[in-house]
C-alpha positions, 0 to 999 in steps of 0.5 A: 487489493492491488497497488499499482504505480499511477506514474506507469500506468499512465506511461503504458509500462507494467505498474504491479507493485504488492499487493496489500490488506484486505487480499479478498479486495480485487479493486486497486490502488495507486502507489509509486514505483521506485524509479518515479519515486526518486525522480519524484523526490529530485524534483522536490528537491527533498528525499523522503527519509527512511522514517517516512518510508517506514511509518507508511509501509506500518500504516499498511501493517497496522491497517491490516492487523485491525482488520484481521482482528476485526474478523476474528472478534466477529467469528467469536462472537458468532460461536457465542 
């Protein structure tokens, strides 16, 4: 699955920014790039913590991390 910055989409600018679980998925998603995450977060008036950063690149990780193990419990149970 791709994920794309939604701001540079919408401005015609180059929006590629990872690539995520499941890697077979050729949809896309929307993130933020860097640049309009902190202009987004100046016009909030508030940045966004290195925690909250954290917990929303785990929640990636650990989505997928149960996928995989998803797969791999059905691939045994095939061989059963």
């Amino acid at each position: 699955m791709k994920v794309l910055c939604a701001w540079c989409v919408r401005d015609g600018k180059p929006a590629f920014l990872r690539e995520k679980f499941p890697l077979e998925d050729p949809s896309e998603t929307h993130g933020l790039c860097g640049d309009h995450f902190t202009s987004l977060s100046a016009s909030v008036g508030k940045i966004v913590t290195p925690r909250v950063w954290m917990l929303s690149r785990m929640h990636d990780l650990s989505w997928g991390l149960t996928r995989w193990a998803q797969r791999m419990m059905g691939r045994f149970f095939s061989l059963c």
